[in-house]
C-alpha positions as CSV (number, residue, x, y, z in Angstrom):
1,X,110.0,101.1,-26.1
2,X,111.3,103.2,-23.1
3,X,111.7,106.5,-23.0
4,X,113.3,109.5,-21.2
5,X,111.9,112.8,-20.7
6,X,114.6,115.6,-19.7
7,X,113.3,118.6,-17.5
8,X,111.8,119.2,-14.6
9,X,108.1,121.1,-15.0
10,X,104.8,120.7,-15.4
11,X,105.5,120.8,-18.9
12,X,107.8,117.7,-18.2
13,X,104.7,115.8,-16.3
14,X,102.3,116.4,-19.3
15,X,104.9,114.6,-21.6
16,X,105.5,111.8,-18.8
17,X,101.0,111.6,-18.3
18,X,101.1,111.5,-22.2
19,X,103.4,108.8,-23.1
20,X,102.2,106.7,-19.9
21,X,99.3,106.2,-21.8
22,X,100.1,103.8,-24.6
23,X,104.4,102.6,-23.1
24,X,103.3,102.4,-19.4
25,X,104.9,104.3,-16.6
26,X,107.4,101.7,-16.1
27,X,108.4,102.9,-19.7
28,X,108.9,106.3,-19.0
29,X,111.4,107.9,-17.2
30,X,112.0,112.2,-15.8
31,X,115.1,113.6,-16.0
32,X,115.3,115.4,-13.2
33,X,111.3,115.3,-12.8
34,X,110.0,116.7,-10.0
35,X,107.8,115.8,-6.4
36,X,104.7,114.8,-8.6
37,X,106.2,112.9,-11.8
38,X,106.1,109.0,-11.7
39,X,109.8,107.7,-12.4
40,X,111.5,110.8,-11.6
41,X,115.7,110.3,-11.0
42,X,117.9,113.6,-10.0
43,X,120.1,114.5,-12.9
44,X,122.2,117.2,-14.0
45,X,120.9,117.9,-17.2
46,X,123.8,119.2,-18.8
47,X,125.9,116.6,-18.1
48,X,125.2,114.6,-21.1
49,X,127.7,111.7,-20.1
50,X,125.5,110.9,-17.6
51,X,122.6,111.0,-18.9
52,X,123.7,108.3,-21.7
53,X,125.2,106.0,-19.0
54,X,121.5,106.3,-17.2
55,X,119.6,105.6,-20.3
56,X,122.4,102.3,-21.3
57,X,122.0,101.2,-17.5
58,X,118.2,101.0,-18.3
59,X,117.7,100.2,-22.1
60,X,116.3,103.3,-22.9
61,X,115.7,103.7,-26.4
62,X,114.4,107.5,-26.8
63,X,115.0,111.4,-25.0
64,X,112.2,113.6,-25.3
65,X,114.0,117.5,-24.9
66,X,111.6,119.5,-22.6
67,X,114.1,122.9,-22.1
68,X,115.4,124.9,-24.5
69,X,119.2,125.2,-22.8
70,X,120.2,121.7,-23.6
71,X,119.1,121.3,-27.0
72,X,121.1,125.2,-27.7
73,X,124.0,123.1,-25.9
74,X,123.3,120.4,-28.5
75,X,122.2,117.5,-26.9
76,X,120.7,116.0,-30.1
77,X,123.9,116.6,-31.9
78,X,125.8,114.2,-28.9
79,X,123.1,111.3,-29.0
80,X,123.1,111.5,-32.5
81,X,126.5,110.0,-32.1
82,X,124.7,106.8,-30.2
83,X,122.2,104.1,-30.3
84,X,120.3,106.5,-28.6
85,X,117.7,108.8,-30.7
86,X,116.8,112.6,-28.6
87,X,114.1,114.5,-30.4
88,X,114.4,117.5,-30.8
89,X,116.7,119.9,-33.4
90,X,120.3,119.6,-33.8
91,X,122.3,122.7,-32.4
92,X,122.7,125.1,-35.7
93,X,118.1,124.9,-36.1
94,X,118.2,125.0,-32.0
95,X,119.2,129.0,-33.2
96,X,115.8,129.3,-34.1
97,X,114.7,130.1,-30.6
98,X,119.1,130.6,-29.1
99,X,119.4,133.5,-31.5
100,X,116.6,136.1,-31.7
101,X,118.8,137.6,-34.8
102,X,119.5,134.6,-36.3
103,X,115.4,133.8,-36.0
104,X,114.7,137.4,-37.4
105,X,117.0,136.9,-40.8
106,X,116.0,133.3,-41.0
107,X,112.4,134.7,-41.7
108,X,113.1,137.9,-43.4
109,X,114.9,135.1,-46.1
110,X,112.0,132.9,-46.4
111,X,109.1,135.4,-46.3
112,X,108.1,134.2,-43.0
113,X,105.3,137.7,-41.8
114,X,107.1,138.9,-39.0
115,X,107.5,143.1,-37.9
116,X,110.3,144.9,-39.6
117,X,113.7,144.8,-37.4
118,X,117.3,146.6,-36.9
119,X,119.8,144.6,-35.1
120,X,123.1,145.9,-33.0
121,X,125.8,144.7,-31.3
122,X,126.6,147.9,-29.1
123,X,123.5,149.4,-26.6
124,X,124.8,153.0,-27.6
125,X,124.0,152.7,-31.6
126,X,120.5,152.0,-30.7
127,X,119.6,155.8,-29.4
128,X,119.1,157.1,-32.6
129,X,116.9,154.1,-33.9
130,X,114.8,154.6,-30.7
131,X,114.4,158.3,-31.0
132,X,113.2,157.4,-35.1
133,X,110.6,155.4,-34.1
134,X,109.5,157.6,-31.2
135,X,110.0,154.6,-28.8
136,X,107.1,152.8,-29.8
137,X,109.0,149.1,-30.1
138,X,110.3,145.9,-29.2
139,X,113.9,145.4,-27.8
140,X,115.3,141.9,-27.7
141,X,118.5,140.2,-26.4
142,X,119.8,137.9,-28.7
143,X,120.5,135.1,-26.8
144,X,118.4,132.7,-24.3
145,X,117.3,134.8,-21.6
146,X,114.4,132.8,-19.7
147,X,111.8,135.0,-20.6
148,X,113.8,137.9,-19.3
149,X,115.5,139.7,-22.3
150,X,112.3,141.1,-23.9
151,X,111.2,145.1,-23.6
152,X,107.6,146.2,-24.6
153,X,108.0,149.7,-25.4
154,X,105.3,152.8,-25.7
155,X,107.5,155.7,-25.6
156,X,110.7,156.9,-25.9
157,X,111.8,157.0,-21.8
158,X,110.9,153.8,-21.7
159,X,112.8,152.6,-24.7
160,X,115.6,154.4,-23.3
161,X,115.2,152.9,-19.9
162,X,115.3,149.4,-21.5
163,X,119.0,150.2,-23.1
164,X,120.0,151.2,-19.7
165,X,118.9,147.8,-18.5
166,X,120.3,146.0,-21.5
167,X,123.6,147.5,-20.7
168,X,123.1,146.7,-17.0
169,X,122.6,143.1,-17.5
170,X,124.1,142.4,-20.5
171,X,127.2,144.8,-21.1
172,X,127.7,147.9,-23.6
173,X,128.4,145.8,-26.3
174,X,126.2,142.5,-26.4
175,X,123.7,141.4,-29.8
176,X,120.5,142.8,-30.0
177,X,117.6,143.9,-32.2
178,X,114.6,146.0,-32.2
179,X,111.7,145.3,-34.1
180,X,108.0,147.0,-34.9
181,X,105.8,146.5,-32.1
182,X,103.0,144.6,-33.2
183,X,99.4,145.3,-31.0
184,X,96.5,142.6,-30.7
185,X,95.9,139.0,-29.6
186,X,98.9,136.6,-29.1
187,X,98.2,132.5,-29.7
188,X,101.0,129.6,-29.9
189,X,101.1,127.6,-32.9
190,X,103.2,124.5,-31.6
191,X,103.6,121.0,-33.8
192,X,105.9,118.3,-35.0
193,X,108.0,118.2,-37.3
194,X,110.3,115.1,-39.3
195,X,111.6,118.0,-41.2
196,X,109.7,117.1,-44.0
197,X,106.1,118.1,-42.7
198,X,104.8,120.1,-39.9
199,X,101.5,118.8,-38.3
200,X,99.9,121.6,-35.7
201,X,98.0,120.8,-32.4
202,X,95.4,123.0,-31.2
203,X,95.9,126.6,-31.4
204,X,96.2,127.8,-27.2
205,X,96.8,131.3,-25.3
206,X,99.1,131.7,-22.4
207,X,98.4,134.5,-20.0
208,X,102.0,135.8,-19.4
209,X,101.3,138.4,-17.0
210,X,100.7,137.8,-13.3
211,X,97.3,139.6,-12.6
212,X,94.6,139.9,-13.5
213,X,93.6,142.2,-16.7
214,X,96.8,141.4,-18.2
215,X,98.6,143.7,-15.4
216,X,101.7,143.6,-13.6
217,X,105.0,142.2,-14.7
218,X,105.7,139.3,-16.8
219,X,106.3,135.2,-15.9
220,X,106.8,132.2,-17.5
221,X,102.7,131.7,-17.9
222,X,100.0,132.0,-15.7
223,X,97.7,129.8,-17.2
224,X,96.4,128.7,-20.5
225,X,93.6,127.7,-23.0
226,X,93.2,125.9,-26.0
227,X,91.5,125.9,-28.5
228,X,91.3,129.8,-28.9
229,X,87.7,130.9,-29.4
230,X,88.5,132.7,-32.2
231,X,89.9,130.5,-34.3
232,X,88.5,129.2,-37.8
233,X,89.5,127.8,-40.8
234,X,90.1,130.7,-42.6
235,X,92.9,132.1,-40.4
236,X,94.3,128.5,-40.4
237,X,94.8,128.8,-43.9
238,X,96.5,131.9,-44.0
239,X,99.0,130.9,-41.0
240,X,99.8,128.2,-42.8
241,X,100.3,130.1,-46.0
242,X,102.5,133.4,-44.3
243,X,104.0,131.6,-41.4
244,X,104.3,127.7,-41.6
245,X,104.7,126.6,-44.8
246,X,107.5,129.3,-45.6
247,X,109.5,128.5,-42.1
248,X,109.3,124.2,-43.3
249,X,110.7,125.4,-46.8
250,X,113.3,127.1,-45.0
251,X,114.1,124.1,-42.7
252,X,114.7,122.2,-45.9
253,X,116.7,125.1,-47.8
254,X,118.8,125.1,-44.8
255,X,119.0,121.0,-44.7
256,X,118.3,121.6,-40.4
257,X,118.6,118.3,-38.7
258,X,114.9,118.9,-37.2
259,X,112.9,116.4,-35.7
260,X,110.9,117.5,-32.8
261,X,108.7,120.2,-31.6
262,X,108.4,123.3,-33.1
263,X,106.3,126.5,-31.3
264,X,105.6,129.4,-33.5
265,X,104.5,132.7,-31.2
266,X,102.0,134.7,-33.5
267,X,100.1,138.0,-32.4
268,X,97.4,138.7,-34.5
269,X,97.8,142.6,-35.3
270,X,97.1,145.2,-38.1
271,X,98.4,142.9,-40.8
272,X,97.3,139.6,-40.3
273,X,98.6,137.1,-38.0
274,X,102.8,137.7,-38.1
275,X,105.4,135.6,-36.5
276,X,106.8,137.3,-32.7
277,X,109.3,134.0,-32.4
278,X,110.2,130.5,-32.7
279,X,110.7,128.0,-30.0
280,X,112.4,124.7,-30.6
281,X,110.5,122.9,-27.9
282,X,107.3,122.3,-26.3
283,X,105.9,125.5,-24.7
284,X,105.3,125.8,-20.9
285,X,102.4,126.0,-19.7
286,X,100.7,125.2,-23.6
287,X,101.9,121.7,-22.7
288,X,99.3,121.2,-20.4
289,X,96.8,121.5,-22.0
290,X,98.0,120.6,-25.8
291,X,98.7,117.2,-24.4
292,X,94.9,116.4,-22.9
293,X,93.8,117.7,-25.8
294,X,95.1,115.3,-28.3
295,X,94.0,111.9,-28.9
296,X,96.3,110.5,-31.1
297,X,99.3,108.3,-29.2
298,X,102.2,110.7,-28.7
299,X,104.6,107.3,-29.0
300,X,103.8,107.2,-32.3
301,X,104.2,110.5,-32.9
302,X,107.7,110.6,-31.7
303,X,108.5,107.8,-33.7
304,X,107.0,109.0,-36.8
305,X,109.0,112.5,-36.1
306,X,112.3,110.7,-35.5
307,X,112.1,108.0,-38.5
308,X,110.3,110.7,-41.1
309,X,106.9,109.2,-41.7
310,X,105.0,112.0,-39.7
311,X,103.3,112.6,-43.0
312,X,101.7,109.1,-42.6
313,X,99.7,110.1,-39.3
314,X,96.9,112.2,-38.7
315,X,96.3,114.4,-35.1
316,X,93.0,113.2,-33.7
317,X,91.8,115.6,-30.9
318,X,89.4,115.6,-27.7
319,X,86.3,117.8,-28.3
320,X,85.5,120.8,-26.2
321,X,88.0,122.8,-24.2
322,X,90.8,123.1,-21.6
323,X,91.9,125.4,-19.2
324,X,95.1,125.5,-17.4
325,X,95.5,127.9,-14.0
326,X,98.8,127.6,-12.7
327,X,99.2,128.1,-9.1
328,X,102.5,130.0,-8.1
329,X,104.3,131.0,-4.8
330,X,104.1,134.1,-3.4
331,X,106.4,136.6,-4.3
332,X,106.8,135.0,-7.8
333,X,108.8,136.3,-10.6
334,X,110.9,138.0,-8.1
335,X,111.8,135.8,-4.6
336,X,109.7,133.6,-3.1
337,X,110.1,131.0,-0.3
338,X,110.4,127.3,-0.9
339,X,109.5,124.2,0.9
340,X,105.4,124.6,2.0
341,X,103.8,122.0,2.5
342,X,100.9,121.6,-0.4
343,X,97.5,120.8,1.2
344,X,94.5,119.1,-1.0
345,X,95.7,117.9,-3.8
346,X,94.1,114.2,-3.0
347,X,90.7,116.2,-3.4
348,X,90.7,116.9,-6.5
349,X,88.8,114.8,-8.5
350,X,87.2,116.4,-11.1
351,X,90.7,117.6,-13.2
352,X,94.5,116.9,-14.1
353,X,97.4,118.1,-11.8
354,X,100.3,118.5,-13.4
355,X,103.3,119.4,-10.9
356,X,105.9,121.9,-11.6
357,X,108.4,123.0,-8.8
358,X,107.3,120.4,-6.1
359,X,109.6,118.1,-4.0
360,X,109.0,115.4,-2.0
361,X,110.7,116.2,1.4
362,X,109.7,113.3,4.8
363,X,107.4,112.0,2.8
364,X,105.3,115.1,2.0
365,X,104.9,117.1,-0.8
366,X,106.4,120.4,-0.8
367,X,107.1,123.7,-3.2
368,X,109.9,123.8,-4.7
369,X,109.9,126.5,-7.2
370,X,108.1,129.9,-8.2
371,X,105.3,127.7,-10.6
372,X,104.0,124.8,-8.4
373,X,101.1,123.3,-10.2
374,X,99.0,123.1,-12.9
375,X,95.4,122.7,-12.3
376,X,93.6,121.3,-16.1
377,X,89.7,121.8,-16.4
378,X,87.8,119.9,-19.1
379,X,84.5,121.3,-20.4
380,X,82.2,121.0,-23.5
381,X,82.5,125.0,-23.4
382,X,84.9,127.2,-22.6
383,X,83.3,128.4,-19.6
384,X,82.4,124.9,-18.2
385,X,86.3,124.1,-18.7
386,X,87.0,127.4,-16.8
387,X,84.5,126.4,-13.9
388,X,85.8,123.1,-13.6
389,X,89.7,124.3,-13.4
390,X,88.8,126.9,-10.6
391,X,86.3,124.8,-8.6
392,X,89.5,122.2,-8.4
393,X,91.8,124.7,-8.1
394,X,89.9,126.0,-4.7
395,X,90.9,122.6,-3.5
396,X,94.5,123.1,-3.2
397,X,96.3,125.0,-1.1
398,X,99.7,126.0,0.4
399,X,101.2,129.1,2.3
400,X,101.2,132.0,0.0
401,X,99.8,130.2,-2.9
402,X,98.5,132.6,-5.6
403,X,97.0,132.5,-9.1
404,X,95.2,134.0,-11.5
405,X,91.2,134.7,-11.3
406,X,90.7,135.5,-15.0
407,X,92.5,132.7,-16.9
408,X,90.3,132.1,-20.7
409,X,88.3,135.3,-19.9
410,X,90.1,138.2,-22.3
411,X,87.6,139.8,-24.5
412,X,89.2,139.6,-27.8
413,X,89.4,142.4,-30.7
414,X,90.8,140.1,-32.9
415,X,92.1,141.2,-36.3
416,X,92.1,139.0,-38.8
């Protein structure tokens, strides 16, 4: 069995780390990869020609999707039409995570918990919405926006001032919705799916802001634990019960080609654990730790997900805990500089590196994007795992290199 793994991040070297495990690293092939991924070959991702005439050149039997962009371009749908199998959902269940208002009506229609919602398709008709609910809200483009078409509300100027941006960026008349703000504890619910079952990993938490305390303005993750502290049995049950089993019956109801990953993003707020979005892919940086955490061969998994016998296999996980502190570039989300040279990294000893933008450039390793690594700490508690990710993280170093001091250290008011 070969395999090829499309993307370029650390969630991309998880999935290559994993599936090295039990195929070899011969086995398994990056598409693009990056400056730390074994078997990395440059590739335009969205040229899908080429990457069947790569895979038929080298006998590869199986594309795991990282990014969301190519399976919304449908990907699955063109190797569908070869001897090739991708994972991953066919175009129309890719909407799931392409379409915020397609998500929203998907789970109003199964009882999926979610926060009540108004959608738009013109900036202007939202004023009087936003003046109704005094501001307090959500505001989301409907479309794929990399993380960057989502407005937390409090107040009324600020609702107003995130139309103004949604016009700015976007145009007067573009899709849209507003929904209840839900307040408490946010945790990613990612598994696999045959389209016939859903089998969960570990319940994590990604740290989205970049400082400390939750402060300052949003990324793509600054770091990441798993399994939650809070988590138990009972609130298992009833995720499963409001969330999970009513968004599988709708996969059906729908007949969705779906065979991959699929991320549910739930806050836990006044009501009970409610539904923010689907993704239709592995979660970055959740990958980095989901992966370590899980005992069971992924191979199989994918196999399983892709012939529909996922029901046959159990998930067998690691105990204790793991930590994820992502180290980033200076300047990141905004501009940063690339090409530093990264220092240390054959010290660490004592944790995983995953690499997400690095290059290799004369034979060094360099940055190469605004999330450079990922630095994974293993411990029998959650603190030991948080000791063991910072002592290794002290290792590395480049010019301007920053990251969080507070990753797995929220005190949680949790409402369950």
């Amino acid at each position: 069995m070969k395999i090829a793994i499309i993307g370029s991040g650390g969630r991309e070297h998880a999935l290559s780390w994993k599936l090295a495990q039990s195929l070899g690293e011969s086995a398994v092939y990056t598409l693009p990869g990056n400056g730390g991924i074994p078997n990395s070959h440059p590739m335009d991702i969205g040229d899908f020609d080429a990457i069947k005439a790569f895979c038929e050149a080298n006998d590869i039997d199986y594309i795991f999707v990282g990014p969301e962009v190519p399976l919304a371009d449908g990907i699955v749908d063109y190797f569908n039409q070869t001897t090739i199998k991708a994972l991953g959902p066919c175009q129309d269940a890719a909407q799931l995570e392409g379409s915020k208002i397609f998500s929203k009506n998907f789970m109003k229609k199964y009882g999926v918990a979610t926060a009540d919602f108004h959608t738009f398709s013109t900036v202007s008709a939202a004023e009087a919405t936003v003046r109704a609910m005094n501001g307090d809200l959500v505001i989301k483009y409907d479309g794929l926006a990399a993380g960057k078409g989502v407005f937390v509300c409090d107040n009324i100027e600020e609702a107003l001032a995130a139309l103004d941006e949604m016009r700015q960026q976007y145009g007067e008349e573009c899709p849209f919705l507003i929904e209840d703000k839900i307040v408490g504890d946010e945790i990613s619910i990612i598994g696999f799916t045959d389209g016939k079952n859903i089998k969960l990993l570990l319940p994590s938490q990604d740290h989205k802001q970049l400082n400390d305390g939750d402060t300052g303005p949003n990324t793509g993750g600054m770091g990441v634990m798993c399994p939650v502290p809070f988590w138990n049995e009972e609130l298992a049950a009833i995720i499963q019960e409001k969330i999970v089993q009513p968004t599988l019956k709708g996969i059906q109801a729908e007949e969705m080609n779906y065979k991959g990953i699929i991320y549910f993003g739930i806050m836990m707020g006044a009501n009970g654990p409610e539904l923010l979005e689907y993704n239709v892919r592995f979660g970055d940086p959740e990958t980095e730790v989901l992966l370590p955490s899980l005992k069971t061969d992924l191979a199989k998994i994918v196999e399983a997900c892709l012939n529909g016998t996922l029901g046959t296999i159990e998930l067998e996980f690691e105990d204790g805990f793991f930590v994820d502190v992502v180290q980033v570039s200076g300047g990141y989300p905004k501009a940063y500089q690339k090409g530093y040279e990264i220092h240390g990294l054959e010290a660490v000893d004592d944790a995983i590196v995953f690499h997400a933008g690095t290059k290799i450039q004369d034979g060094k390793v360099v940055t190469n994007g605004g999330r450079v690594l990922n630095i994974v700490g293993k411990g029998a508690t959650l603190d030991a795992a948080i000791r063991k990710a910072y002592e290794q993280c002290e290792k590395v170093s480049f010019k301007d290199n920053f990251y969080r001091k507070d990753i797995g250290q929220r005190v949680y008011k949790v409402v369950q």
